[in-house]
matplotlib code that plots the C-alpha trace (Angstrom):
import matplotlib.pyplot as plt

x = [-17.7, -16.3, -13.1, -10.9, -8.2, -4.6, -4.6, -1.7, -0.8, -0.8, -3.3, -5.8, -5.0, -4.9, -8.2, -9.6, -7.8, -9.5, -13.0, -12.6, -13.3, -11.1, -8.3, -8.0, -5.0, -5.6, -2.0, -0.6, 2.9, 3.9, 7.0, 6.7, 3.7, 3.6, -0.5, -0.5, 2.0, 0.0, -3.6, -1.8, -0.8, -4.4, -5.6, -7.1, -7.1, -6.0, -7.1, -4.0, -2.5, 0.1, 2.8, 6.0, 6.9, 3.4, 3.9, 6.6, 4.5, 1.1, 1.0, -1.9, -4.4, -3.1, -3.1, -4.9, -5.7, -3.3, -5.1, -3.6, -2.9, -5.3, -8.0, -11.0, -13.0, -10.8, -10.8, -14.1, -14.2, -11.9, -13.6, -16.7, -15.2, -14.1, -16.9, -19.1, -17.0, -16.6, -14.8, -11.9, -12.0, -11.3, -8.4, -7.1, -7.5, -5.4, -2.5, -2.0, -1.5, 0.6, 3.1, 3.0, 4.5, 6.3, 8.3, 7.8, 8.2, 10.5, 13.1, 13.1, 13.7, 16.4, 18.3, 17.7, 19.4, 22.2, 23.0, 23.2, 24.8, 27.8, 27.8, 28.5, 31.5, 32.7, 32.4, 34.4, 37.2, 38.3]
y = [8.3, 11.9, 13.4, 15.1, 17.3, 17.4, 18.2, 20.1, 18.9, 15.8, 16.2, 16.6, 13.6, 11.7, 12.4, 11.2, 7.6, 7.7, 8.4, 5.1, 1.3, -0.3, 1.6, -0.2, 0.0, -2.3, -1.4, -3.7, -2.6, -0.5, -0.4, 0.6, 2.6, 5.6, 5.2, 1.7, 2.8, 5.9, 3.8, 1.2, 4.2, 5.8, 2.5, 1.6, -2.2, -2.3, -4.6, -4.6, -6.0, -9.0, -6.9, -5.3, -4.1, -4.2, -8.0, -6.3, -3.8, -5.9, -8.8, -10.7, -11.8, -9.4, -6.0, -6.4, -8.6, -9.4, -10.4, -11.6, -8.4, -7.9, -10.5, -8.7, -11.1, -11.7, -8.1, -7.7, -10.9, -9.8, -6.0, -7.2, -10.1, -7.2, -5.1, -7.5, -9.1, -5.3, -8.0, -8.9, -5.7, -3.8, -6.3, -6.0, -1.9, -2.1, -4.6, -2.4, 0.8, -1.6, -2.4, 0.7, 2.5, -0.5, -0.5, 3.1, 5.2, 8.0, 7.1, 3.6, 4.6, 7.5, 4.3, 2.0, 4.3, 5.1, 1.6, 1.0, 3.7, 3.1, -0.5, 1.2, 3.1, 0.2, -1.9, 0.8, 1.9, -1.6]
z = [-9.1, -9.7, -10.5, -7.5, -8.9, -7.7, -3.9, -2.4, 1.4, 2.7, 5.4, 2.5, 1.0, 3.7, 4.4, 1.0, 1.8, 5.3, 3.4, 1.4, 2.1, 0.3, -1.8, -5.8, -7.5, -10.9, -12.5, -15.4, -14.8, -11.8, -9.8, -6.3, -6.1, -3.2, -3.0, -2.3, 1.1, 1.7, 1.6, 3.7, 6.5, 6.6, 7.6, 4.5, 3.0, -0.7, -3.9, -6.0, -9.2, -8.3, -10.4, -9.9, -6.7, -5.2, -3.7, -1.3, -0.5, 0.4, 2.1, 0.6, 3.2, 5.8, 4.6, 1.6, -1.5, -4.5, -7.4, -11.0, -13.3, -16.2, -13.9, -13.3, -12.1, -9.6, -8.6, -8.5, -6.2, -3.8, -3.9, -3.0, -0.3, 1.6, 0.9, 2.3, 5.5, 7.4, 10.1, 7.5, 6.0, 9.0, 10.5, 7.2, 7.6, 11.2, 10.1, 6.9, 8.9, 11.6, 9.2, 7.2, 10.7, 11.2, 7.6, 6.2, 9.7, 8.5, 11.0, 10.0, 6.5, 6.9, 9.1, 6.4, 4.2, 6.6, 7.0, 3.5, 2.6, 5.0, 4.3, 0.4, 1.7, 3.6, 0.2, -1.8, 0.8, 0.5]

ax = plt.figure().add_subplot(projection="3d")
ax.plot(x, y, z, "-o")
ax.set_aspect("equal")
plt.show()
């Protein structure tokens, strides 16, 4: 393992996802996390804490693994399942970048947010 330092542009980044196998996120609390969508849209299965908003984001057996948070056997289980079964692991890689287009396209979230921003206004003019 070695350390990369911030990297500016996207491009770049993406490249670093599309260089990996499997992309780990072992968070004990997390939100929403960005790099769990961006490893999804380079085509790149994830291993990730069952926490916070990362269920909606990963759909276990599909796009990825969800394991139990602070579980590290059961990481290290499911890391080496897909590190071992390059079949699963690469279905896994083309349904993850499937529904990352699918659900995080740019135009499907600017009308998401069009829609429920007008269905706000509706709410309030009322």
């Amino acid at each position: 393992m070695r350390h990369i330092p911030f990297i500016h542009g996207s491009d770049a980044v993406a490249k670093y996802y599309q260089a990996a196998d499997i992309y780990l996120h072992a968070s004990l609390a997390d939100t929403f996390p960005n790099s769990v969508i961006e490893a999804q849209a380079c085509g790149v299965p994830t291993v990730a804490s069952a926490i916070g908003g990362i269920p909606e984001q990963l759909v276990h057996e599909s796009t990825g693994l969800l394991v139990p948070p602070r579980d590290a056997s059961a990481m290290a289980r499911s890391i080496e399942r897909l590190l071992d079964d390059e079949e699963t692991r690469a279905g896994m890689a083309r349904q993850a970048a499937n529904r990352a287009k699918r659900i995080y396209d740019l135009r499907h979230q600017v009308n998401a947010y069009l829609e429920w921003y007008a269905e706000i206004l509706e709410r309030h003019s009322r």
